[in-house]
PALUM-172093 format. One record per residue: y, x, z negated of N, C-alpha, C, O in turn; residue in three letters. Coordinates in steps of 0.05 Angstrom, whole numbers, plus 5000, padded with zeros to 4 digits. Example, Ala and Ser with C-alpha at 12.3 -4.5 7.8 and 13.67 -1.06 7.14 Angstrom:
REM residues 2
488652644844491052464844493452644844493452854831ALA
495552574858497952734857500152584843502352684839SER
REM end
This chain:
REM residues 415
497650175000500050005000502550175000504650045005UNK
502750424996504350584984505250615006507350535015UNK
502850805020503850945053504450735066506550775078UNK
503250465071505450275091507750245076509650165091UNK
508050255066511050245051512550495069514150465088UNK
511550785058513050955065513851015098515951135103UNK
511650915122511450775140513750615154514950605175UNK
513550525134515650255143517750335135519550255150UNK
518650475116521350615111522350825137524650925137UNK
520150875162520751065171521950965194522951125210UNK
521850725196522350645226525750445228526250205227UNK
527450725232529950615227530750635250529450735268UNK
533550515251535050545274535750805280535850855304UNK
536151015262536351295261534251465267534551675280UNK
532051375258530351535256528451485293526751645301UNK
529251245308527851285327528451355350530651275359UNK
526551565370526651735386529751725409530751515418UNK
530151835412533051795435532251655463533751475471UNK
530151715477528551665500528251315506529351155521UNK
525851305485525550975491527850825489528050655506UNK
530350835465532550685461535150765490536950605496UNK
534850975499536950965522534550785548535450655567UNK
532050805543530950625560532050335562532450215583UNK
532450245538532249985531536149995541536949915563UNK
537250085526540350145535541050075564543049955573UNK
538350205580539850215602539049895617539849885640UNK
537849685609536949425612538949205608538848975616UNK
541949365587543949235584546149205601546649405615UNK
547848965604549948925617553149135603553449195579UNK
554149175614556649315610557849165580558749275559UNK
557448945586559748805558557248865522557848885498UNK
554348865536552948905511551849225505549949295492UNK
554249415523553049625512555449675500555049815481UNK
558049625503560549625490560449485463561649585444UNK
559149305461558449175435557049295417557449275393UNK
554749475432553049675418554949915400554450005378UNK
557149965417559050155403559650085368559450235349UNK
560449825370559849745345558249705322559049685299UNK
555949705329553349705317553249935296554149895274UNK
552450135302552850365287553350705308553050765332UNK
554250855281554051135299552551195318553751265338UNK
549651195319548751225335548151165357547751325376UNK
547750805357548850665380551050755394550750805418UNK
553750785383555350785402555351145411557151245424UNK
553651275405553851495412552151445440553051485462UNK
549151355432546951255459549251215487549751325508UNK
550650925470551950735493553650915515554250875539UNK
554251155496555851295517555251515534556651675546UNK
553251485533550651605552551451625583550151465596UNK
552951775597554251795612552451635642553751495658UNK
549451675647547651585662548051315660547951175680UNK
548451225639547550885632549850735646549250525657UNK
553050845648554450785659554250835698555150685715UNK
553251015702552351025741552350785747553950695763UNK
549750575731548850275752551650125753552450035775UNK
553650075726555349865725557049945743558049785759UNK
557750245742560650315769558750255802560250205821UNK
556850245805555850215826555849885839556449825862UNK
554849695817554549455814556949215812556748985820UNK
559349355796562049195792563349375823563649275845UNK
563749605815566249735830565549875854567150015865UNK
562349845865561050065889562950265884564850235898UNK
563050475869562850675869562150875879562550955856UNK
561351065891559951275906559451505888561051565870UNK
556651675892556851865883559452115898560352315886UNK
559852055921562452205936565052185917566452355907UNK
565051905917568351815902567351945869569252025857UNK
566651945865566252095833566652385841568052555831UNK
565152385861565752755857568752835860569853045852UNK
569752625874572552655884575052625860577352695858UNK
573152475843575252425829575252595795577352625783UNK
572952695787572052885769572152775747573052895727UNK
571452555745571452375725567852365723566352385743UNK
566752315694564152115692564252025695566452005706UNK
562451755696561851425701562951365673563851145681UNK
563351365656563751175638566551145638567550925634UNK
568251415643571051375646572451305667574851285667UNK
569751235697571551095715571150845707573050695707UNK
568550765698568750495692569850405680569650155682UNK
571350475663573450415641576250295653577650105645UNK
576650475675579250635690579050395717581050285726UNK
577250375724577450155749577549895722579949895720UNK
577049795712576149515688579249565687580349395701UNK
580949725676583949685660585649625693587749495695UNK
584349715711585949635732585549295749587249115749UNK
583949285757581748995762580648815753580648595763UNK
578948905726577648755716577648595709575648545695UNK
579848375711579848095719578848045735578447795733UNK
577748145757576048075790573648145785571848075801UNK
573148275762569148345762568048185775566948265795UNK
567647895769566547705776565747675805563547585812UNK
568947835832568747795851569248015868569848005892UNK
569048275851570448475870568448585884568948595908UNK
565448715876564548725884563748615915563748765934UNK
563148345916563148095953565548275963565448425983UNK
567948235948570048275971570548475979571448526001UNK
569748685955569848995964568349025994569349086016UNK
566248965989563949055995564248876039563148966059UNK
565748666035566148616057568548656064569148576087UNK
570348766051572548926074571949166075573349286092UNK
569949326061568549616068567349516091568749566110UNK
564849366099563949286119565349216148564049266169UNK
567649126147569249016163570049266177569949326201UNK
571049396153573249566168571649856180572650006198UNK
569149896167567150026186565649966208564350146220UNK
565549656218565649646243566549586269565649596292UNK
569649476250572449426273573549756281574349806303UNK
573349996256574650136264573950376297575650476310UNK
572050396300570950456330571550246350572250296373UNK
571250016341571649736365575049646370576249606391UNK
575749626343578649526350581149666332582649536318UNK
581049856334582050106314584649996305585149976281UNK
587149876332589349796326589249526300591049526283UNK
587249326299587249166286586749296257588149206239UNK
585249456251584649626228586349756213586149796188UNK
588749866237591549966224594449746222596749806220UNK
593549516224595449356220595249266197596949106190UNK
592949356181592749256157594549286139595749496145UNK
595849176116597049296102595949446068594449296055UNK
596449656059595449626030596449436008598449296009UNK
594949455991593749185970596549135959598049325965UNK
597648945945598648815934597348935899594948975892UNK
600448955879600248955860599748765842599748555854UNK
599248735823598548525802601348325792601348085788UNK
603548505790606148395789607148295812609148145810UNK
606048365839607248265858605747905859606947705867UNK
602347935847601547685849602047515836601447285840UNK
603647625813604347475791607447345795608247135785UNK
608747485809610947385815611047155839613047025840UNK
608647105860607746925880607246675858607946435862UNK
605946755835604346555824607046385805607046145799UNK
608046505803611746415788613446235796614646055785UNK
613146365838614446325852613745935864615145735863UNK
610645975875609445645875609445495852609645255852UNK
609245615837608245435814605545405797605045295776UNK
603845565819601545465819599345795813599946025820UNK
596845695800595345985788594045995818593245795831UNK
594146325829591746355856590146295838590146255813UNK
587946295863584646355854583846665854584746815871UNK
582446735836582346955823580547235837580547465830UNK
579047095859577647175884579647255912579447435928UNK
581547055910583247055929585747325919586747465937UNK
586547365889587947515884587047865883588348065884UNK
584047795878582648055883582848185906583548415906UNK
582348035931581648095956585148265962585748485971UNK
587147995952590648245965590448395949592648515950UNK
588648525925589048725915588049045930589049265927UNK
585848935945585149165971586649205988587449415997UNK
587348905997588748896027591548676028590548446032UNK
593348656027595448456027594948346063596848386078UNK
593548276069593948166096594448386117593648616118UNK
595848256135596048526166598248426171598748216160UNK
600148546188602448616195601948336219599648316228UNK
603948146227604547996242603548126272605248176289UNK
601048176277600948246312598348156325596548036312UNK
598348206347596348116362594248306369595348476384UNK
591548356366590048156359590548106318591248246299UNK
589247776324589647776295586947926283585147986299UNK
586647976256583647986241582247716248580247746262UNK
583047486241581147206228580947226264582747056264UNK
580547266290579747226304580947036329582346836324UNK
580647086344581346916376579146876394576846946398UNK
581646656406580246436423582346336453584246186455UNK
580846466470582646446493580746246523578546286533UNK
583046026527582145886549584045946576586046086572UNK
583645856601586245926618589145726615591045736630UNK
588645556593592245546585592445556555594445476543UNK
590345656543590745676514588945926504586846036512UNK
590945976483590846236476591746246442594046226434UNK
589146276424589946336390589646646379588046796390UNK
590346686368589446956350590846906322593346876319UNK
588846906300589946886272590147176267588747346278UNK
592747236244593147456229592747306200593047076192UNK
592147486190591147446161594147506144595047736144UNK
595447296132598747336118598147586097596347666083UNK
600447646104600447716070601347606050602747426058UNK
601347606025601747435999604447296007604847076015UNK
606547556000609547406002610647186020612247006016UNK
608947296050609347096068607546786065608346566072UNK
605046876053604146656047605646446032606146226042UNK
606546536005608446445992610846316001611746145985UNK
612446356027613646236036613245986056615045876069UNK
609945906058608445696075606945536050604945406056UNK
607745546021606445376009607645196007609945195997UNK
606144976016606844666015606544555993604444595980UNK
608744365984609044065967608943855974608743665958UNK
608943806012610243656023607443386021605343516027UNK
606843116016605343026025603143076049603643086073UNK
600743086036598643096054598043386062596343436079UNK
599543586050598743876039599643976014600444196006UNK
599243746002600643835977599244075960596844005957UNK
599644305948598944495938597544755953596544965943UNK
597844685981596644805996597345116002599845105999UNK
596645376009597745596010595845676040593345656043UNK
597945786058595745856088595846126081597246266066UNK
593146176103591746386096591646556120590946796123UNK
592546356138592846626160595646416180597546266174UNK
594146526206598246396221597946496253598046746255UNK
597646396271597246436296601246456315602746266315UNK
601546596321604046516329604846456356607046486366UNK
601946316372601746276395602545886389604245726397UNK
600245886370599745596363601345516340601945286334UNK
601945706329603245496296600845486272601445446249UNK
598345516279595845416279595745646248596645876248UNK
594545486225594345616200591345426191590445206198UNK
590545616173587545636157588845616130590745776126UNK
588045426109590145296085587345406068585045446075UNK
588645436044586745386014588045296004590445346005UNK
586745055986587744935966588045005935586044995921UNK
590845095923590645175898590145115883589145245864UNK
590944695887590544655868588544305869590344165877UNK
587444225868585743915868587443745884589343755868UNK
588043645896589843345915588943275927587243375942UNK
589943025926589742935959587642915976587342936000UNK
585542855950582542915961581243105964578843085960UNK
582443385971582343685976580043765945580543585928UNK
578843885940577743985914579244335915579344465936UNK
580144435893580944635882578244905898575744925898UNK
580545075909579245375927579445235953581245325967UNK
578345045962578044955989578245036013579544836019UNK
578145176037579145266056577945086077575645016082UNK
581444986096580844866119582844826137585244876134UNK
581644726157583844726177585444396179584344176175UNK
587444426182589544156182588543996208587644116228UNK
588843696206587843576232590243316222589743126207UNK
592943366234593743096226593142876251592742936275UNK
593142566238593142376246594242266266595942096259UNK
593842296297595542246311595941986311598241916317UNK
594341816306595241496311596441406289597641196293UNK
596641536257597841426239601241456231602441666232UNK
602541226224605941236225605741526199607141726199UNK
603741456179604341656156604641846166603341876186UNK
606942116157606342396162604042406142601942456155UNK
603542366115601242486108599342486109597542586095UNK
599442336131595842296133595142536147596142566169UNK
593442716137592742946153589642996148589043106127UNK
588042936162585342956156584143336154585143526165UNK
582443346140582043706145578843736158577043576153UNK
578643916172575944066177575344286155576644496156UNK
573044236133572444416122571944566124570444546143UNK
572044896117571345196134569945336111568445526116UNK
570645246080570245326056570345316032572645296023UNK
568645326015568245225995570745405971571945315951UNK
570745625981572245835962572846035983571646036004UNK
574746205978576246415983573546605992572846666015UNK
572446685966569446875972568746736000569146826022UNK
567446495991565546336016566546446044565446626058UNK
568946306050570646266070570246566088569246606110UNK
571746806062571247136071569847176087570047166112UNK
567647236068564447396070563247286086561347386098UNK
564646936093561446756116563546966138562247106153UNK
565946976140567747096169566647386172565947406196UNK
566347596160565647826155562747876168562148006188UNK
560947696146558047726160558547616189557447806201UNK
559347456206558947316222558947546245557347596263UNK
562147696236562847936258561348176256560348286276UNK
561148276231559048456231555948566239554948796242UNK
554948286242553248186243552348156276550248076287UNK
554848286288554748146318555747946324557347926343UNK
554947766309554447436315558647366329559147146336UNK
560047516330562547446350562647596364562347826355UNK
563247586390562947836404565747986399567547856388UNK
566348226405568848416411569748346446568048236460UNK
571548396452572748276475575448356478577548266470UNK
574548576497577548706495579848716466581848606459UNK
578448886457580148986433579048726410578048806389UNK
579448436415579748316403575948116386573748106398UNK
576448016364574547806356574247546360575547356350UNK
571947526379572647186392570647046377568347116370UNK
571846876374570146676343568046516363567546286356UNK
567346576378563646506396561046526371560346716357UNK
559846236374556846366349555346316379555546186400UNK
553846516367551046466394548846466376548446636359UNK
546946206383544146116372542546356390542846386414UNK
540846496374539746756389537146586414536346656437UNK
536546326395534146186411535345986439534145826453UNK
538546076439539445896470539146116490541146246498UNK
536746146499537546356513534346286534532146256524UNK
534846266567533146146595532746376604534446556605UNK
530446396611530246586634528446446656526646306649UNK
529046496685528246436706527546766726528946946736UNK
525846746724525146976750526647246733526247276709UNK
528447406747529247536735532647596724533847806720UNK
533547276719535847196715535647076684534046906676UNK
536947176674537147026641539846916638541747006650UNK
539846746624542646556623542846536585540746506573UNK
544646556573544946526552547846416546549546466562UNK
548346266521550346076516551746166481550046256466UNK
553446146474555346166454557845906454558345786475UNK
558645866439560645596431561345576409560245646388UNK
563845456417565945506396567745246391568645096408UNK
568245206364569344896364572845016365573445246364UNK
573944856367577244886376578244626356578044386361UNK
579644766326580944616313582944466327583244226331UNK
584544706335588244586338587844386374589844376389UNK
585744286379586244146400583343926390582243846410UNK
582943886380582043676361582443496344583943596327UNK
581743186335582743076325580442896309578242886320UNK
580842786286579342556273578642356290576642296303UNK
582042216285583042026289585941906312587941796304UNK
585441956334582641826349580142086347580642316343UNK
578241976351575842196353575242326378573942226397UNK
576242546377576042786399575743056390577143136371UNK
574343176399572743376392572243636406569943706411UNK
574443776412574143966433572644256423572844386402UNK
570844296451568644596442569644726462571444646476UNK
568544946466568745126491566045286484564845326463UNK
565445376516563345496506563445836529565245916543UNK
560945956526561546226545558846276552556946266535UNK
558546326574556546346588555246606600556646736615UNK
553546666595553446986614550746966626549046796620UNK
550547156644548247016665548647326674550647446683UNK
545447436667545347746676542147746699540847536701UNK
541447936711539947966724538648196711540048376702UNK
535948196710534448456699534248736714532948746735UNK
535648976704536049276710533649256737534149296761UNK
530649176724527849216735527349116769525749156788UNK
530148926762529348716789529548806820531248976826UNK
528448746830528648916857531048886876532148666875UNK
532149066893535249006905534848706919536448516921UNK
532048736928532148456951532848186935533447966945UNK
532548226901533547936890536547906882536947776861UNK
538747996894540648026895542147786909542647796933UNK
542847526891544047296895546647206888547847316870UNK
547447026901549946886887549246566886547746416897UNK
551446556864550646236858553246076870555546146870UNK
551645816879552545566901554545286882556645166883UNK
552745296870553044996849552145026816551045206804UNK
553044806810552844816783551544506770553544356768UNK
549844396764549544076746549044116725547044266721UNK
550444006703550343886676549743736670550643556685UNK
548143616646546643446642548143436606546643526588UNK
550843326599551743256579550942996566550642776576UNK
550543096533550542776526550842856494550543076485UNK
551542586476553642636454552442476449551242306462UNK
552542566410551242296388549842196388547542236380UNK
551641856407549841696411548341596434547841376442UNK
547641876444545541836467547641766493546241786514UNK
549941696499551041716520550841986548551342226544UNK
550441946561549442156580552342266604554242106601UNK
552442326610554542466636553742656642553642866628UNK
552742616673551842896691554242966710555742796721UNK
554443206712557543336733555143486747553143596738UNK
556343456777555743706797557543816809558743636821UNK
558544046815559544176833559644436842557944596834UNK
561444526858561944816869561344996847561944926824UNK
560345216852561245436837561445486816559245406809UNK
562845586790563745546766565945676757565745916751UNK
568245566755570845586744572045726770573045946771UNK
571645526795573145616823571445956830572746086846UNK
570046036825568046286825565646286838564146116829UNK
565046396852561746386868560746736862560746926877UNK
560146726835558847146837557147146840555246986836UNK
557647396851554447516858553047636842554347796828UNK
549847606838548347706805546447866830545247786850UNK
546848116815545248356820542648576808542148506784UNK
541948666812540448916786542148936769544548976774UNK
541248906744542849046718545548946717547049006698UNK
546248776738550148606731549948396713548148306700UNK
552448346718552548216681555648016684557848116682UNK
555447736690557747626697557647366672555747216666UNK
560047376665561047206640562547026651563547086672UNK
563446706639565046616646565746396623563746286614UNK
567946326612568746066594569745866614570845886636UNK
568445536589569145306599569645176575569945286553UNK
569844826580570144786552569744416556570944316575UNK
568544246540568344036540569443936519570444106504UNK
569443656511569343516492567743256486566243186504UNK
568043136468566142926455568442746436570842786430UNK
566742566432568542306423566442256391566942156369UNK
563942396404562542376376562542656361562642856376UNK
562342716333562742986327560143226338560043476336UNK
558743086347556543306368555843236390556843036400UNK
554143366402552543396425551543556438550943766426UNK
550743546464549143796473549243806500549843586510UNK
548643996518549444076538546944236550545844396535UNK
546044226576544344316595544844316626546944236634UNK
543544376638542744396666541944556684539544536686UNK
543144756706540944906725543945016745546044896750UNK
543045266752544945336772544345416785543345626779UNK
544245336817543145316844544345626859546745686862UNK
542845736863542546026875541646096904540145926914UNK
542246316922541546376954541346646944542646736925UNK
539246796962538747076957540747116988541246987008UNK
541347366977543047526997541647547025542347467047UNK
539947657019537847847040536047587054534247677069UNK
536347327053535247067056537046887045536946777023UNK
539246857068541146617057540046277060541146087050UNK
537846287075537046047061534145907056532745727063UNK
534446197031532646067007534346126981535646306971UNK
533545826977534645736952533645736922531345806920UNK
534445686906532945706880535245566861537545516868UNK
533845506833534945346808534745586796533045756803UNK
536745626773536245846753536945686730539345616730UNK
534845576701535645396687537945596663538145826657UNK
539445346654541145346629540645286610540845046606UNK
539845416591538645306562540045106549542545126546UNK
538244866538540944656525541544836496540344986481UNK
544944696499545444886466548644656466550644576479UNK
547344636441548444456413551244506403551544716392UNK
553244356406556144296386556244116367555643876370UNK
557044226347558244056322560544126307561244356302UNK
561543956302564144026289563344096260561044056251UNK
565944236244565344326218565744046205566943856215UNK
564444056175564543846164567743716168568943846186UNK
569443506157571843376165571943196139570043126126UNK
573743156136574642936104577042796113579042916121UNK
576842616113579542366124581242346100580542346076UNK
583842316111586542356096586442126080585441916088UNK
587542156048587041876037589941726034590341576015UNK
591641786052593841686063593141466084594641276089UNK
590041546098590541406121587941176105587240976118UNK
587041206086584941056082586340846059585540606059UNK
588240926043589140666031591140576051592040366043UNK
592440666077594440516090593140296097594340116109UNK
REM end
């Protein structure tokens, strides 16, 4: 009885090994190894175990083992040192870090000028004086992100992306704070609203909501659709784009990064392409991308404008003698509710090209719908060069439009 006694006297917080307890240490979150500091001497001696700090600077602040060396600091004193500067954003800095690191490593080879139009981050007093200035608290995701980057300099191409038809033409720039601050609305039917970017072709702005109205839920990001048939100005219906600031970002980030928009002359064209719309005939492949068009869209009346882009390549492999141009074009449109419209004609967009070995010919069009989707198919009628008359179909894969979710103005719903 004695020796378990003496046993059991042995197994203190002091007395046990260094090894297994920095094991266990290192299983803790940042706020419960700071707490450990408290505990006793030797805890807070463990806690400050310079290793134990590596995961949290990596995990809150991506850190680098480069940027440490650069900066000659341990981990525990950057983590300290980034927290007194940010660490109101823990929650979100990491996403946003981590996708304007992403961004700007793969615009900067593709669209270098857009990269240097950036501006650097916005201070904490500068956000605080925006936040004075509306009235209203940002969102705390949203204030992180101008802490990297305050937006880009008013030019063309924008960051948030473009969209060009032959009489229309968008490119968003991403504001910066102050200017943002001077587009926050009180006015009915945007009430609390702050835009987030600004086209200066169109007028055309991407809103978050600061604060709950008007139907809107608090973070919100969307695009304005006012009411053309209603006397109210406020009736302004929105297309949803986002749930939050993060959301809204990171879905834009992954999308470009990702490929998924193409680059286009310098610029980011907001095109999604379904990887599975994609025909092949003989040795012609046809593939499709589409794009919905806020600022020429409406609720109410219900109109729904897409555009879409087409490319139609011939395989490197193919032999010179399949060297064609195309004659005609039929579509086989139809929307919602099963309504159908077939078009035939010449050419495509006044164009007759010729598809060769390994060429590669693109072209934009653009429809609309009365219902918020639909879908689109048909075949494009071909002559080989070398045998002008034999003919052939080269099919078009059907591929799908839908508009982004939409919320009707509740101006126009109690009028």
């Amino acid at each position: 009885m004695a020796a378990m006694e003496t046993e059991g006297a042995s197994l203190t917080l002091e007395s046990l090994p260094t090894d297994p307890l920095l094991l266990i240490l290192s299983f803790l979150d940042y706020r419960d190894l700071i707490n450990c500091c408290y505990v006793s001497r030797r805890l807070s001696q463990l806690s400050s175990h310079d290793p134990l700090w590596r995961r949290h600077c990596k995990k809150y602040w991506l850190i680098s083992e480069e940027e440490k060396a650069q900066k000659n600091q341990c981990w525990k004193s950057l983590f300290i040192d980034t927290y007194s500067d940010v660490g109101r954003y823990i929650d979100h800095y990491a996403a946003i870090k981590k996708a304007w690191d992403d961004l700007k490593k793969y615009l900067e080879p593709r669209c270098p000028r857009m990269v240097l139009s950036l501006k650097e981050g916005a201070r904490e007093e500068d956000l605080d004086a925006v936040e004075a200035q509306i009235g209203c608290k940002l969102p705390d995701d949203y204030r992180c992100s101008y802490r990297i980057h305050n937006g880009q300099k008013l030019v063309v191409p924008g960051l948030l992306g473009s969209m060009a038809l032959s009489n229309h033409y968008r490119s968003e720039d991403l504001l910066d704070v102050d200017t943002a601050a001077g587009g926050f609305q009180q006015r009915q039917g945007l009430k609390y609203c702050l835009p987030l970017t600004f086209c200066i072709h169109t007028g055309l702005s991407q809103y978050i909501a600061v604060e709950a109205a008007e139907g809107r839920n608090k973070n919100e990001v969307f695009y304005q659709c006012p009411d053309q048939m209603a006397r109210n100005p406020a009736a302004i219906d929105m297309f949803v784009i986002g749930a939050t600031f993060t959301d809204w970002f990171t879905s834009y980030v992954n999308n470009v990064v990702s490929g998924g928009f193409p680059i286009i002359r310098d610029q980011i064209f907001r095109y999604v392409h379904d990887p599975e719309c994609v025909a092949t005939t003989g040795d012609i492949t046809v593939s499709v991308s589409t794009s919905f068009l806020p600022e020429l869209s409406s609720v109410h009346p219900p109109h729904y404008f897409f555009t879409y882009r087409i490319r139609i390549e011939m395989s490197k492999d193919a032999l010179p003698e399949k060297a064609c141009q195309l004659d005609s074009r039929y579509w086989r449109i139809t929307n919602a509710k099963g309504d159908v419209e077939e078009v035939q004609g010449p050419g495509v967009v006044g164009e007759f090209p010729i598809i060769s070995p390994g060429r590669v010919y693109e072209y934009t069009s653009c429809t609309t719908f009365s219902t918020t989707s639909g879908y689109m198919e048909g075949y494009y009628t071909f002559h080989f060069l070398y045998f002008k008359d034999k003919i052939f179909n080269v099919a078009i894969p059907r591929f799908h439009m839908a508009c982004p979710t939409f919320r009707v103005s509740i101006a126009r719903l109690v009028s």
